[in-house]
C-alpha positions as CSV (number, residue, x, y, z in Angstrom):
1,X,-13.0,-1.8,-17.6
2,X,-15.3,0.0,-15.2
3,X,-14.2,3.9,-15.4
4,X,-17.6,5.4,-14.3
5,X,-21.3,4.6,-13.1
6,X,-22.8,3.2,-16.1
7,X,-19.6,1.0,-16.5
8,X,-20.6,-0.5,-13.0
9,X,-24.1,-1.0,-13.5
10,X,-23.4,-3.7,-16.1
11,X,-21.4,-5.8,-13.5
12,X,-24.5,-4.7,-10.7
13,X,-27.9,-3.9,-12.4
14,X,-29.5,-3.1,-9.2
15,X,-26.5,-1.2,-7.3
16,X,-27.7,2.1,-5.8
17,X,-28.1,5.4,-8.0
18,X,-26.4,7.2,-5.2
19,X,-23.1,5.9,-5.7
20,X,-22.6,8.4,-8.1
21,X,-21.9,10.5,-5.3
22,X,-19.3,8.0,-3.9
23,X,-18.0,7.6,-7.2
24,X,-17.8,12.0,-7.9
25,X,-15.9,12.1,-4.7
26,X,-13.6,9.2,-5.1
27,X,-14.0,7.9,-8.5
28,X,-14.1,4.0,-9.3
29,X,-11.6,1.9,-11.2
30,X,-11.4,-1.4,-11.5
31,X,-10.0,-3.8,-14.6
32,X,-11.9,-6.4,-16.6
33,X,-9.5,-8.8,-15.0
34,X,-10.6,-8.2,-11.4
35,X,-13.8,-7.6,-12.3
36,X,-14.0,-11.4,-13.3
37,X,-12.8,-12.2,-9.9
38,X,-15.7,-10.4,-8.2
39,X,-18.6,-12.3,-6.6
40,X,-21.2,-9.9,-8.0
41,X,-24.0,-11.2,-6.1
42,X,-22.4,-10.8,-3.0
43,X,-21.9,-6.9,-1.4
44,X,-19.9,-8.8,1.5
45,X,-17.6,-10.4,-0.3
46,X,-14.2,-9.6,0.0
47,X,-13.1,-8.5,-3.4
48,X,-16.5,-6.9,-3.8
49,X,-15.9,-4.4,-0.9
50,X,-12.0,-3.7,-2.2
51,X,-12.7,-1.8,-5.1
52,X,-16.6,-1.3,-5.5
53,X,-17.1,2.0,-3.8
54,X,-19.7,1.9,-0.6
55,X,-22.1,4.7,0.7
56,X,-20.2,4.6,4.1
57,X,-17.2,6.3,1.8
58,X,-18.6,10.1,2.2
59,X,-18.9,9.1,6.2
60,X,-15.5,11.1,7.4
61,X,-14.8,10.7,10.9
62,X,-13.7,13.9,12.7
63,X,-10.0,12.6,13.5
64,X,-9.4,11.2,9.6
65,X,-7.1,13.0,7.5
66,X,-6.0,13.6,3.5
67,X,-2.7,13.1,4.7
68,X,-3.1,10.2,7.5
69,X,0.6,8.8,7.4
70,X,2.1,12.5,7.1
71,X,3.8,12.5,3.5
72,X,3.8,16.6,3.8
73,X,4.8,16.2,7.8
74,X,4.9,20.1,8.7
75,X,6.2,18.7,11.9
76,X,9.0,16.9,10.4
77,X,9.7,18.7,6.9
78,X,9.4,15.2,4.9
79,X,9.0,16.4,1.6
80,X,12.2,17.3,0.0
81,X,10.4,17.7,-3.7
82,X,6.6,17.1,-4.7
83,X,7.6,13.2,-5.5
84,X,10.2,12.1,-3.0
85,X,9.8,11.9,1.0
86,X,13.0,11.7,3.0
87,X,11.5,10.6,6.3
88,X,13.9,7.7,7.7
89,X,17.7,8.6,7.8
90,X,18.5,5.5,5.2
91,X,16.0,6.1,2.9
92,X,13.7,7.6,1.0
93,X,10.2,7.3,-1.2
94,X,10.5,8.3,-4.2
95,X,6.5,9.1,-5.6
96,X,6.3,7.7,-9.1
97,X,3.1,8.8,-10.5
98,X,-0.1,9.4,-9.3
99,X,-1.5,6.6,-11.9
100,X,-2.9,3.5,-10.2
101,X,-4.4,0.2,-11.8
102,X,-7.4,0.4,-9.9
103,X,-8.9,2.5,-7.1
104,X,-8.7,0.8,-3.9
105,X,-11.3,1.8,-1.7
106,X,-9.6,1.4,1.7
107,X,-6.5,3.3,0.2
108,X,-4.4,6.0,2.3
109,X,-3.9,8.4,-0.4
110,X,-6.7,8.0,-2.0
111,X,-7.2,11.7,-2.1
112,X,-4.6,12.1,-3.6
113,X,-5.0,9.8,-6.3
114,X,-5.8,9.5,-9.6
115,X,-7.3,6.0,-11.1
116,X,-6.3,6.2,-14.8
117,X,-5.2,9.4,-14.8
118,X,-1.3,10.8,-14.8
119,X,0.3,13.9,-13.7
120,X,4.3,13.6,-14.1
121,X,6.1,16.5,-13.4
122,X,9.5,16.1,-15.4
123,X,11.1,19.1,-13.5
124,X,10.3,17.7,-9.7
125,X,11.2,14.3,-11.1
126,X,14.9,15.7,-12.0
127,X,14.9,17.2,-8.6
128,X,13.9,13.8,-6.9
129,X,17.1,12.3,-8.8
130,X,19.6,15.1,-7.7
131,X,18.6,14.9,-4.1
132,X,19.1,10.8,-4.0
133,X,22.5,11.3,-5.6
134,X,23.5,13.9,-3.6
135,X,22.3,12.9,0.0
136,X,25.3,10.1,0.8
137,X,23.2,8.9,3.5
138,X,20.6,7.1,1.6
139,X,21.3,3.5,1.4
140,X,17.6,2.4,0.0
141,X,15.6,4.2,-2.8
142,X,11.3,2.8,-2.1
143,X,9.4,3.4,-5.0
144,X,5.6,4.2,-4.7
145,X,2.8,6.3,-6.2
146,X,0.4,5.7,-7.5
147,X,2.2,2.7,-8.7
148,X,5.2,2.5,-10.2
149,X,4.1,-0.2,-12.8
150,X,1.9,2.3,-14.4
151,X,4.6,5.0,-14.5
152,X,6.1,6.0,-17.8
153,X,7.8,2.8,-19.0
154,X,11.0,4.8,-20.1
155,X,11.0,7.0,-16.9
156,X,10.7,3.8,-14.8
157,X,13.7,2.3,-16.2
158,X,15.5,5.6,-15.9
159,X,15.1,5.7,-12.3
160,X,17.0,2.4,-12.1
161,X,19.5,3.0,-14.6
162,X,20.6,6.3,-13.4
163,X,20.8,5.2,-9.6
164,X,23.2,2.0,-10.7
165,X,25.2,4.3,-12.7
166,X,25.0,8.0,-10.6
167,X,24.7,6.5,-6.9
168,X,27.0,4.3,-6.3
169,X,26.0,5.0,-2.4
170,X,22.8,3.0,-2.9
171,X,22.7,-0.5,-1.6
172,X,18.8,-1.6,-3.0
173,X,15.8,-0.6,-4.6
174,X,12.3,-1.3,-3.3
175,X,9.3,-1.4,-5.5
176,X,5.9,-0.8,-3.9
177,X,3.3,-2.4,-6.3
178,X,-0.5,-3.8,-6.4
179,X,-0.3,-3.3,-9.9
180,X,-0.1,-7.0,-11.0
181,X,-3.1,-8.0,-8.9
182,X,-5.3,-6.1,-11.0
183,X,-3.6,-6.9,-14.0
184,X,-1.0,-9.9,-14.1
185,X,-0.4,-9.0,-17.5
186,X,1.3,-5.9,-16.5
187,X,4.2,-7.6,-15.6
188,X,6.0,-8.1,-19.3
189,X,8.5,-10.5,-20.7
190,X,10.2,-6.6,-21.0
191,X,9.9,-5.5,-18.3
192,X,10.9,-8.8,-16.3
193,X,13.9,-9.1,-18.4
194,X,14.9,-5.8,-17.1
195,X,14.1,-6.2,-13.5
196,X,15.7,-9.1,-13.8
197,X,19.4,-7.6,-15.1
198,X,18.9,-4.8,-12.9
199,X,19.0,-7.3,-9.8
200,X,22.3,-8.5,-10.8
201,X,23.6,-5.2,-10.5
202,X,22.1,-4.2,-7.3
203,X,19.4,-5.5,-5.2
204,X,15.7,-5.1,-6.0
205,X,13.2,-6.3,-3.8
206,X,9.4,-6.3,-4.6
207,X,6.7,-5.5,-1.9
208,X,3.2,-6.5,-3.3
209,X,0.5,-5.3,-1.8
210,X,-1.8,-8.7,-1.5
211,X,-4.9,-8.2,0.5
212,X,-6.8,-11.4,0.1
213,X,-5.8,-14.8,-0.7
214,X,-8.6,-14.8,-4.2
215,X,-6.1,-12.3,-5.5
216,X,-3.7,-14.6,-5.5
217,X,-4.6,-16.3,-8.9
218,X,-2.4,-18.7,-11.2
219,X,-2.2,-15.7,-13.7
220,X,-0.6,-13.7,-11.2
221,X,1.5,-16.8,-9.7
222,X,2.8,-17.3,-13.8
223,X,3.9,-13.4,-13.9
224,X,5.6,-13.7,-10.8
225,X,7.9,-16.7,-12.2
226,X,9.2,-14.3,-14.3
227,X,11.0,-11.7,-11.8
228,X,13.9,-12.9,-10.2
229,X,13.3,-10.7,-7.1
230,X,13.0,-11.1,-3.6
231,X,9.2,-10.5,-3.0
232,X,7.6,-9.9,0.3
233,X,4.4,-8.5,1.3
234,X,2.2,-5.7,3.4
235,X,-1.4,-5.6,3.4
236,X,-3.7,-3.7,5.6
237,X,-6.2,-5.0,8.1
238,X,-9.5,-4.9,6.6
239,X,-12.4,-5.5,8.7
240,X,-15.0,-7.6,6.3
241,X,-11.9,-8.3,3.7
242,X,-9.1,-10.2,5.8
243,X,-10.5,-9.6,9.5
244,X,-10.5,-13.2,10.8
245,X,-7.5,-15.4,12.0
246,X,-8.7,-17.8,9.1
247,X,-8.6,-15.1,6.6
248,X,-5.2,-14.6,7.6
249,X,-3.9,-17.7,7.3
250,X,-5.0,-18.4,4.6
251,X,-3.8,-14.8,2.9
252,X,-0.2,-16.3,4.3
253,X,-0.5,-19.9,2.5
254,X,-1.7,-18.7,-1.0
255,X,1.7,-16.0,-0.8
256,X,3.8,-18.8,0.0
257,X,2.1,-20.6,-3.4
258,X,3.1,-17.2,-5.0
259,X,6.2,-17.1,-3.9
260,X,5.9,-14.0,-1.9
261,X,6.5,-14.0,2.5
262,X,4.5,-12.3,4.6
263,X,5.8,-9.3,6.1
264,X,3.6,-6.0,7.2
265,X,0.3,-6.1,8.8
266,X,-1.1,-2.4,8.6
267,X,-3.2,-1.1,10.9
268,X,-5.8,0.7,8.9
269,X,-4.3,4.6,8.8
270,X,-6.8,7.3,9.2
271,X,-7.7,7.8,5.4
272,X,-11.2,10.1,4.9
273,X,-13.9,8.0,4.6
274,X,-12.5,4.1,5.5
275,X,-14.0,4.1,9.0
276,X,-16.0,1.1,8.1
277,X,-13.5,-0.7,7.3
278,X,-11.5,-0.2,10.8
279,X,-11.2,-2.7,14.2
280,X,-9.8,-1.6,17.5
281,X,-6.5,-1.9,18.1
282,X,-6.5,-4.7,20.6
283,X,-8.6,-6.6,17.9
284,X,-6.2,-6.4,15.9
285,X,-3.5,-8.0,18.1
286,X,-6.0,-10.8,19.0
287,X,-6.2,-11.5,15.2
288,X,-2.7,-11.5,14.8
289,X,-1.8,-13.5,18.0
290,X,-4.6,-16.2,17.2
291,X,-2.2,-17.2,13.7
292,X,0.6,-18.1,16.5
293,X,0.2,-22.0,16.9
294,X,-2.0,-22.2,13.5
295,X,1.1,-21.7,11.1
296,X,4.4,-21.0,11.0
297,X,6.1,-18.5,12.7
298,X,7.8,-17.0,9.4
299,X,4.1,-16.9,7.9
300,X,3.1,-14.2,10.5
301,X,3.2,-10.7,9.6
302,X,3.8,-7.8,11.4
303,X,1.4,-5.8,12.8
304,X,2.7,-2.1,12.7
305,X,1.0,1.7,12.8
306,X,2.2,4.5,10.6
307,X,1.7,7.4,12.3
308,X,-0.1,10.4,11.2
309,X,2.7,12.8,12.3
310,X,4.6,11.4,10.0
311,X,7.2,9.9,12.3
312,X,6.4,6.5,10.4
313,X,6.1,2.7,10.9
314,X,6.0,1.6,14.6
315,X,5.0,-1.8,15.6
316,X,2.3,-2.7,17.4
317,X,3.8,-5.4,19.5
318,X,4.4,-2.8,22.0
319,X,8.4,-2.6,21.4
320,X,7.6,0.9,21.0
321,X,5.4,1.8,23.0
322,X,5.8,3.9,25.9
323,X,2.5,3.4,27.8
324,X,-1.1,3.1,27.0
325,X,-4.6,4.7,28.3
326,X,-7.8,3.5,28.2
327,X,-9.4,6.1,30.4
328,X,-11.0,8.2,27.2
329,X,-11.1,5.8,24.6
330,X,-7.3,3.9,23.8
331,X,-4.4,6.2,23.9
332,X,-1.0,5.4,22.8
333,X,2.5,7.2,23.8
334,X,4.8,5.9,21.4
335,X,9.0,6.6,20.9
336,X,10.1,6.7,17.3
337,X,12.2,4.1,15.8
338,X,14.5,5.8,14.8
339,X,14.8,9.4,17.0
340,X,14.1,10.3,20.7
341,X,10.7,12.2,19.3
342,X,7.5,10.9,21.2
343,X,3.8,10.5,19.6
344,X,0.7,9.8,21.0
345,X,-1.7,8.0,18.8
346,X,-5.6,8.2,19.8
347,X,-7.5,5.4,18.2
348,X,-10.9,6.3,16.9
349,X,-13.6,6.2,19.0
């Protein structure tokens, strides 16, 4: 386990004192198991750059945020209690913990995050439940963090077990989780057995959060056997990670190996200090556009924008979009997706 500098200078004898500064800021995180996976030798490679923390981290452009997707929109009055965000009409994100398995550096929260460390609030945790009972129109309950595989074990399966039995007006359960890359072992005969009979009672679907197709190992392919749950996946666009059409591709074959589809193509969100890895917009759309042809159509994800504003997920496919201006820099007027409220997005310059 690499908790601190000293930790990481027995994986990289040579790295650069100065991390420390990187690592005060941000911390670093990362488990024996991925460690294994990492290509040491190599600063550029992919897995390398995901959790090793990089000088160009304490570079914060003037337009990035701690808040870049808008979980505490002022705008929009999102957060109903400190762990649960009501920002579509259907549903709502409910915060698990602020514990993570690892600290990802291109992460959107990841100033608000805590690598091994827990804060659980039992009191807004209560509230979080009330408000999902009581608001009827919430058909979907998305569970994030943190992660929710490192929350409390018994306060996980009470989430579960008191929306099958308390809110009868919820139709599915969504579990965000990168947990099991860092850890396949994670996933438990236990806890798969429960996921499991919680499925038959109401629908549970599982969104991994698969960057690169070396993550994708048989470990993690043997611990996914054992959930019976729809899986899909969202990753974001990493410039140096999973920037190439070939990347991509290949991201989309080893999740089909896994079990898991393709589904959400992020747009890197305006985190503090993850300029380096961000492309331009219409870069983006190139890579995504150069899959079609290459593989199947069901293997391409979607390339979408959460805005800052926190309006939410848009794609960028230009169904949403209004218009666009290239006169200073790439401006975007964009329409919700789900009200007649109008952004505009300015890409970093």
């Amino acid at each position: 386990m690499i908790n601190n500098f000293d930790d990481l200078k027995k994986f990289q004898p040579d790295i650069n004192p100065e991390i420390k500064q990187v690592i005060e800021k941000y911390g670093v995180h990362i488990t024996e198991y991925y460690a294994n996976l990492v290509d040491w030798k190599n600063p550029n490679d992919a897995l390398y750059k995901i959790v090793v923390p990089c000088m160009k981290e304490l570079v914060d452009k003037k337009d990035e945020l701690e808040d870049p997707i808008g979980d505490d929109s002022q705008i929009f009055k999102t957060l109903k209690t400190k762990m649960l965000i009501h920002r579509y009409p259907d549903r709502v994100l409910l915060l698990t913990t602020n514990k993570c398995a690892s600290r990802c550096r291109y992460c959107f929260r990841k100033c608000k995050v805590f690598g091994n460390n827990d804060i659980f609030d039992e009191q807004e945790f209560k509230k979080s439940l009330e408000y999902i009972k009581n608001t009827k129109s919430i058909s979907e309950v998305v569970l994030s963090g943190g992660d929710p595989f490192c929350m409390p074990r018994e306060k996980f399966k009470q989430v579960f077990e008191f929306i099958i039995s308390e809110c009868l007006h919820i139709k599915g359960i969504r579990i965000h989780s990168r947990a099991f890359v860092y850890n396949p072992d994670i996933i438990t005969d236990d806890l798969a057995d429960f996921l499991n009979s919680m499925n038959k009672k109401l629908p549970i679907i599982l969104m991994t959060h698969i960057v690169h197709a070396r993550e994708i190992t048989d470990n993690l392919c043997n611990s996914f056997k054992k959930l019976d749950l729809i899986k899909v996946n969202q990753a974001p666009l990493l410039k140096g990670v999973n920037g190439t059409v070939e990347d991509l591709i290949n991201l989309s074959w080893a999740l089909v190996k896994a079990g898991v589809l393709p589904h959400y193509l992020h747009y890197l969100d305006k985190a503090k200090g993850t300029s380096y890895f961000r492309m331009s917009i219409d870069e983006a759309r190139e890579l995504v556009a150069g899959m079609w042809g290459h593989i199947g159509g069901h293997l391409i994800p979607k390339l979408i924008l959460d805005l800052p504003d926190g309006q939410g997920k848009i794609a960028l496919d230009k169904s949403f979009i209004l218009s666009e201006d290239y006169s200073d820099g790439h401006s975007l007027t964009i329409k919700s997706t789900y009200s007649d409220k109008v952004s505009v997005y300015k890409e970093q310059k």
